[in-house]
C-alpha positions in Angstrom: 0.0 0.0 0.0 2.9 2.4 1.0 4.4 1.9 -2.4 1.3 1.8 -4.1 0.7 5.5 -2.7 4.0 6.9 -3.4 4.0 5.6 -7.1 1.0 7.6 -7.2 1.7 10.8 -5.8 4.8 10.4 -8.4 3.0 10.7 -11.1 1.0 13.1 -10.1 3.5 15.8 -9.5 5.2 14.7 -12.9 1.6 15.5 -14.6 1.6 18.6 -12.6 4.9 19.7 -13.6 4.2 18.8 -17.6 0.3 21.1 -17.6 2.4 24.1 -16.4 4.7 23.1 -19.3 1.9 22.8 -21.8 0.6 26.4 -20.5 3.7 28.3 -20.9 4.2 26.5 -24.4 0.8 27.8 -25.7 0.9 31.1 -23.9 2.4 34.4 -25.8 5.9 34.1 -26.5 8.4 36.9 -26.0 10.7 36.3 -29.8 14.4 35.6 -28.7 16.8 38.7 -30.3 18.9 38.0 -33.6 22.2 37.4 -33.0 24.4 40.1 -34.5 25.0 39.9 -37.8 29.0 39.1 -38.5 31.1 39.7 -41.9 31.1 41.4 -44.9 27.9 41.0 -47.4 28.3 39.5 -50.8 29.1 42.3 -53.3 26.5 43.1 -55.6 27.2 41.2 -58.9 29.3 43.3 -61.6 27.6 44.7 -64.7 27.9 47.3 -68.1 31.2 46.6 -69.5 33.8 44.7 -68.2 36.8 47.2 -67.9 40.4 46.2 -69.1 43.7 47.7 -67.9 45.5 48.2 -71.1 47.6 46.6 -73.3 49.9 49.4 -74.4 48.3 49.1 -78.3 45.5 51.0 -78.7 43.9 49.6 -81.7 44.0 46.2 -79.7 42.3 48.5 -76.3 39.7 48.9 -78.8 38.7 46.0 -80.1 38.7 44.4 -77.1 36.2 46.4 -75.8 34.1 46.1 -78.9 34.2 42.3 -79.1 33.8 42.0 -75.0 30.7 43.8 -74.9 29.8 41.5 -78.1 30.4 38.4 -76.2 28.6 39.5 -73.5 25.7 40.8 -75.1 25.7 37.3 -77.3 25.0 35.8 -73.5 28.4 34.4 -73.1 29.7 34.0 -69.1 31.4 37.3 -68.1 33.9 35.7 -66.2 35.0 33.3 -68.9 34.7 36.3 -71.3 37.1 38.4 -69.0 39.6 35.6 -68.2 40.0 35.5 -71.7 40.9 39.0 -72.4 42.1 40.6 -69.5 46.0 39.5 -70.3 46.2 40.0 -73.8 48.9 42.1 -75.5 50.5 42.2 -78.8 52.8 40.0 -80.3 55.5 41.2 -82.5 54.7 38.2 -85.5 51.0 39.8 -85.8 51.1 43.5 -85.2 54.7 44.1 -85.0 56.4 47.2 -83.0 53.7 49.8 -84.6 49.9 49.5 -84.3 48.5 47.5 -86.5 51.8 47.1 -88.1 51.4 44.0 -90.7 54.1 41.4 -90.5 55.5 39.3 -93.8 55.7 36.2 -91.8 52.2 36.0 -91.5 51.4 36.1 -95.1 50.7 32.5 -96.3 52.9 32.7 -99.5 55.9 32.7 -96.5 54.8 29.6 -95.2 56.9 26.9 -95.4 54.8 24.0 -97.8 54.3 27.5 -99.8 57.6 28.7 -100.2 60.1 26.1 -100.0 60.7 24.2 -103.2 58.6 20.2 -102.6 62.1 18.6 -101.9 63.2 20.6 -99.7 59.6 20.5 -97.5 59.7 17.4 -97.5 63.5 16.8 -96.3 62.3 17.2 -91.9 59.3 15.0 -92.5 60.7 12.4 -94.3 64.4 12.5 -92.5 66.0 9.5 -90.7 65.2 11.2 -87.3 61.5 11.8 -87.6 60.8 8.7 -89.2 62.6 6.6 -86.6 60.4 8.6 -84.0 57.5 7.8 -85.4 58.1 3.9 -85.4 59.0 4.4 -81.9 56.0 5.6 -81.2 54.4 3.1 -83.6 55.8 0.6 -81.1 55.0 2.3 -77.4 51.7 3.2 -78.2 50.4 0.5 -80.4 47.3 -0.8 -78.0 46.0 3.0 -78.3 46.3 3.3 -81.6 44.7 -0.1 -82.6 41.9 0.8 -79.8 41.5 4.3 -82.2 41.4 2.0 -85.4 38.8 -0.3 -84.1 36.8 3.0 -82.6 37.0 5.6 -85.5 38.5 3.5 -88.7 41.4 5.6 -89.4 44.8 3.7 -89.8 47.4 4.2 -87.0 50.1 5.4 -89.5 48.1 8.6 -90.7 47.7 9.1 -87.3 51.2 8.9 -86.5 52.1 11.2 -89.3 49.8 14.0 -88.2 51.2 14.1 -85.4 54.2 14.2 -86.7 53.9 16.7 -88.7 52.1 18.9 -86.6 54.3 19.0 -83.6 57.2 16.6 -83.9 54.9 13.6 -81.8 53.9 15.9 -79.1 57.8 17.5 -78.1 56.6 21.4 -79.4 53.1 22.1 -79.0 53.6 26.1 -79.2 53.6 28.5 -76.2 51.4 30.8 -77.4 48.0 31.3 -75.1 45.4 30.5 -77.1 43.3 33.9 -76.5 45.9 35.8 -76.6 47.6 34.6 -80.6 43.8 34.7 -81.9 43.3 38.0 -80.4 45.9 39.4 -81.9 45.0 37.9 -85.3 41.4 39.7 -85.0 43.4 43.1 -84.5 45.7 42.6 -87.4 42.5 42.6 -89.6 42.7 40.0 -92.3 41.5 37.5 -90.1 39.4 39.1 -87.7 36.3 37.3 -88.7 38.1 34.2 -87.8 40.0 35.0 -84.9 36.8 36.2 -83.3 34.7 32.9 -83.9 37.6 31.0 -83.0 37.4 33.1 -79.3 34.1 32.6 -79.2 34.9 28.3 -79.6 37.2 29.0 -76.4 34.4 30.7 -74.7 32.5 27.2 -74.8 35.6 25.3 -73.9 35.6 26.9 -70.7 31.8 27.1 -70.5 31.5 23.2 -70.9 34.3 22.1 -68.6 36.5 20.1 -71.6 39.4 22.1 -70.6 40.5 24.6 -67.2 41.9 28.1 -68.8 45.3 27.6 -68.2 45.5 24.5 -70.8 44.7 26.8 -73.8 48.2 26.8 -75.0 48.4 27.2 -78.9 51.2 28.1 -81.8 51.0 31.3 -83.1 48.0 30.9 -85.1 45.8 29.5 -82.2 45.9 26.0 -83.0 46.2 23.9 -79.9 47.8 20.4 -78.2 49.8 17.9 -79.8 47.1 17.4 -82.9 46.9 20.9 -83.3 43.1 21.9 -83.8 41.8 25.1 -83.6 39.3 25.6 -81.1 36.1 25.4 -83.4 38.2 22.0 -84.7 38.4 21.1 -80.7 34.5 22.1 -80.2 33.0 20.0 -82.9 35.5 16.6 -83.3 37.8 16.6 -79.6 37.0 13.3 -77.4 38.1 11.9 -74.2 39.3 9.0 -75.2 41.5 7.7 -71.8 38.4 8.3 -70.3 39.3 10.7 -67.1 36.5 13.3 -67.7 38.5 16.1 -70.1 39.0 16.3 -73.4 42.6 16.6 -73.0 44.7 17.4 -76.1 47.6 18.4 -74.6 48.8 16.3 -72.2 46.8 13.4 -73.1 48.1 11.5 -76.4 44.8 9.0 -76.5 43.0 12.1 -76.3 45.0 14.1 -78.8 45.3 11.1 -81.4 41.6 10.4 -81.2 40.7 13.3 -81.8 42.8 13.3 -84.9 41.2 10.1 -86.0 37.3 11.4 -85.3 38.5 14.5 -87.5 39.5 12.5 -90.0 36.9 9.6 -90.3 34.1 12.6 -90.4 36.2 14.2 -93.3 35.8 10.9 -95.4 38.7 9.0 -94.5 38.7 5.3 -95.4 40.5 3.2 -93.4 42.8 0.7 -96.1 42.7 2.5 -99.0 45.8 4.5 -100.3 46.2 8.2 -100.2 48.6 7.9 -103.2 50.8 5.7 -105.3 53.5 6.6 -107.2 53.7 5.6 -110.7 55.6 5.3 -114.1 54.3 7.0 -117.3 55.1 5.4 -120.8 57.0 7.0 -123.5 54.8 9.8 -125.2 52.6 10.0 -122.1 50.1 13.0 -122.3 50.9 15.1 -119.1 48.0 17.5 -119.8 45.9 14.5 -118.3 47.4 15.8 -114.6 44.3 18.2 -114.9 42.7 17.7 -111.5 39.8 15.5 -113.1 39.3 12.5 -111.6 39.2 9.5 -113.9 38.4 5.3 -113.4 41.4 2.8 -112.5 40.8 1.0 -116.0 41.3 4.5 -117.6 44.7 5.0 -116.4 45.6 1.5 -116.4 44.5 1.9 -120.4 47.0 5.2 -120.5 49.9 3.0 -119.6 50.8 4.2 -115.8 51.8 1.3 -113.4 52.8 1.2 -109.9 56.2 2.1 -109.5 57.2 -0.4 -107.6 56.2 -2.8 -109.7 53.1 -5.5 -109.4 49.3 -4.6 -109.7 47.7 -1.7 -108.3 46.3 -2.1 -104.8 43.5 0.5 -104.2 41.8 -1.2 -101.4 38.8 -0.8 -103.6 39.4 3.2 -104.5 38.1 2.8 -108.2 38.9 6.4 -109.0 41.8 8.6 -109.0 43.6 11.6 -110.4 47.2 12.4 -111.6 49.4 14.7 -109.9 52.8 15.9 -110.7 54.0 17.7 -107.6 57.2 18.8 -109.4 56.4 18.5 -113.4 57.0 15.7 -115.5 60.6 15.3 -114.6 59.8 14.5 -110.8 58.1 11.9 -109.1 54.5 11.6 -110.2 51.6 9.8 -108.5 47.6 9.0 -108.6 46.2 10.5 -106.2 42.9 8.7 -104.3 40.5 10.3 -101.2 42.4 10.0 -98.3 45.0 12.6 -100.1 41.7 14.9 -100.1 41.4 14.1 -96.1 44.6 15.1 -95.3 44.1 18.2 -96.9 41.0 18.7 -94.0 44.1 19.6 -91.4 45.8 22.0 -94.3 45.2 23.1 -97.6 48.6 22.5 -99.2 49.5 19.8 -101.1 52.9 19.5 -100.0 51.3 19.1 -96.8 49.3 16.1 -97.6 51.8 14.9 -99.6 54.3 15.0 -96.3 51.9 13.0 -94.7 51.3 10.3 -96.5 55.0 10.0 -97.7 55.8 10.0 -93.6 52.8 7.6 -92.9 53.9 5.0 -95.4 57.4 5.4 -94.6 56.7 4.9 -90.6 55.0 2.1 -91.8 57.8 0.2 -93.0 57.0 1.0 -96.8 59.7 3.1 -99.1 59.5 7.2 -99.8 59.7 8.4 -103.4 61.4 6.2 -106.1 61.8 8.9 -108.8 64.3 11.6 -108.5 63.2 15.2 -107.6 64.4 17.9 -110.3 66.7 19.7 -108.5 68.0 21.3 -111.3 65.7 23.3 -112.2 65.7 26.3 -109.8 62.5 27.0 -108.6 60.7 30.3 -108.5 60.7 32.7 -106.0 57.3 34.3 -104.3 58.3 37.0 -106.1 58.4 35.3 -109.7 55.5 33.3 -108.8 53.2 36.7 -108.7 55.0 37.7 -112.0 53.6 34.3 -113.7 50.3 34.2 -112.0 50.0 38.4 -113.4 51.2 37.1 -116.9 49.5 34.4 -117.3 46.1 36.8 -116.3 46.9 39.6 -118.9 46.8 36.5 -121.4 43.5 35.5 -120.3 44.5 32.4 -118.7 43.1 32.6 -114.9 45.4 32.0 -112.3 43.6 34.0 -109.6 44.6 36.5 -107.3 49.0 37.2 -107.6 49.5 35.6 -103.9 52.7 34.3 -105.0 51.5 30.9 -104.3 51.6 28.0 -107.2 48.7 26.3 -106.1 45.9 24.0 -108.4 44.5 27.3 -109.9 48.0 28.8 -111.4 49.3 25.4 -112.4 46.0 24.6 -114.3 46.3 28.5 -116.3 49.9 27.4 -116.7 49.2 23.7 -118.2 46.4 25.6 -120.6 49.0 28.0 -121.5 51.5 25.5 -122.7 49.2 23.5 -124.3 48.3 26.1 -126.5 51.8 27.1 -127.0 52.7 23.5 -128.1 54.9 23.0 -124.7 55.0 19.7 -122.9 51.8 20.7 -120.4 52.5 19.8 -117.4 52.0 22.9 -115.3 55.1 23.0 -113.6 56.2 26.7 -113.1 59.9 26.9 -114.2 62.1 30.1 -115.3 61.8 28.9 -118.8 58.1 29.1 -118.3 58.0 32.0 -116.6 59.9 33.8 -119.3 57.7 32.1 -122.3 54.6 33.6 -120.6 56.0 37.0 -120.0 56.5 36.5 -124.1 53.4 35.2 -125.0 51.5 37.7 -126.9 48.2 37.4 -127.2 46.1 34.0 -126.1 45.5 31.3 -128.9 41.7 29.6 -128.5 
């Protein structure tokens, strides 16, 4: 009974003690104070145009602020757009020691598969030392490149040769900031349109993560990592191919060399077919058939040509090709199928392609030219080059704009030039030519 009574007056004075509880919980309440507020507030985001300190070059002060406000107004990230072009400043290749000064080396006639004579191009890309490099590599990173193959179709020793060519297998890919080359190539003017939409390909670098702004190294022209792609190349074909999140063409050679390969197999490339072969003509051969068209195997297999080399040809199914003498009908001379076309994606020149697939086959194990380059005959200058192409104009024969560069369109005006002369038509611009032209008189239809 005693503990019975004690348990209950226990509870009792616990129910006691929770009803005053209850009370003062739904009674008014008195609100407890704020604490104090502590720190500094967020500043107020910035807006209106970004301001710059300058760059010591007026004319580049001012486009900057035109394009920035551009960018922004186009919706692009105002810190991206600022890290971009805060730093900039000129660079003595593009706008020299004077505003908007314009240098010679930039012009594309001073370019090296432009200006040297085809032998002498070709003598670093098809040298003992880069051609051991590249079977090296051909070796070390075999279980990439045959990953690429199988992935994107493009054979390992274009690959190889690209990269190659483009930055001697990854050992100089520029120092150049990115921003900073193609910033000054919209200030010099003559490629402002590009240099601007190539700033604009940076901008959504940044924007979608592929790459941290202090990766965007480049050559002087912009182009970036060991493949070399400009960044609108880098937006639409780059691809992480090692798999660790970036798109990493510098650093990365599965990432550089597949993005080389996705270049290539959306430009046409087709895995196991030639780019080129090199061939003999017969006695009497019409050269005025190296015209550029395109013509069946059976039709120059009917004309007489056969490999080189010796044997059938082996096309890997190409059924069409065209001829091409690089250096006239004295030098080495060679059909030409579409993979030649692909390499010509990366750069126009046809030294250029040529390079590569000279390199590629030689990497490969396979011989470089069999036929003797002409040496001899001492090529034109730039400067004889605009001459010719001026000539060969005022005779009504069109070799487009005097640039000083004997590309497709000058050799063709040339070839239909000594054809009607009665010359051996070729197209291959020599002093003897130049000086028939400049003789020519008046055009024969």
């Amino acid at each position: 009974m005693i503990i019975t009574g004690l348990a209950r007056s226990k509870w009792m004075g616990i129910a006691v003690v929770c009803g005053a509880l209850a009370s003062c919980a739904a009674g008014p309440q008195t609100p407890s104070p704020k604490p104090p507020v502590t720190g500094t507030p967020s500043p107020a985001p910035e807006t209106g145009p970004i301001v710059y300190k300058s760059s010591g070059h007026a004319a580049m002060d001012a486009w900057r602020d035109d394009f920035s406000a551009r960018a922004l107004a186009a919706g692009n990230d105002r810190a991206i757009v600022k890290s971009l072009l805060e730093n900039i400043s000129p660079i003595t290749m593009w706008l020299g020691s004077q505003e908007v000064e314009v240098q010679t080396q930039t012009a594309p006639s001073d370019q090296a598969e432009f200006a040297k004579p085809i032998w002498d191009y070709l003598s670093t890309p098809l040298g003992n030392t880069r051609i051991t490099q590249g079977q090296q590599k051909l070796a070390t990173t075999s279980a990439t490149l045959a990953g690429i193959e199988a992935e994107y179709g493009v054979d390992r020793q274009a690959l190889l040769a690209i990269w190659g060519m483009e930055t001697n297998f990854g050992g100089f890919i520029g120092r150049d900031d990115a921003a900073n080359a193609l910033a000054n190539m919209a200030v010099e003017g003559r490629r402002r349109s590009l240099g601007e939409s190539e700033l604009f390909a940076l901008m959504k670098i940044l924007k979608d993560g592929d790459a941290r702004r202090g990766d965007l190294i480049a050559g002087w022209a912009g182009a970036m990592g060991q493949t070399q792609f400009m960044p609108t190349t880098y937006v639409a074909h780059a691809v992480d191919f090692d798999g660790d999140g970036r798109k990493d063409v510098w650093k990365s050679e599965a990432d550089a060399l597949a993005s080389a390969a996705n270049y290539l197999a959306r430009s046409g490339y087709v895995m196991g077919q030639p780019w080129g072969i090199e061939v003999l003509t017969p006695q009497g051969f019409d050269f005025s058939l190296a015209d550029g068209t395109e013509r069946r195997m059976a039709a120059w297999t009917a004309a007489g040509l056969s490999p080189i080399r010796g044997g059938a040809f082996e096309t890997g199914g190409a059924d069409v090709a065209e001829l091409w003498l690089p250096a006239g009908a004295s030098g080495p001379k060679y059909l030409l199928f579409k993979n030649f076309n692909v390499y010509k994606t990366y750069n126009r020149a046809d030294s250029y392609a040529l390079a590569v697939g000279l390199s590629g086959d030689m990497i490969a194990g396979k011989g470089g030219p069999v036929a003797s380059w002409p040496t001899h005959l001492p090529p034109l200058t730039v400067a004889d080059i605009r001459d010719l192409q001026t000539s060969l104009n005022a005779l009504g024969y069109d070799a487009g704009t005097p640039d000083g560069i004997a590309g497709r369109r000058t050799k063709t005006a040339l070839q239909n030039f000594q054809k009607a002369r009665g010359f051996l038509a070729d197209g291959y611009p020599t002093q003897e030519m130049l000086a028939a032209v400049k003789a020519g008189g008046p055009s024969i239809n």
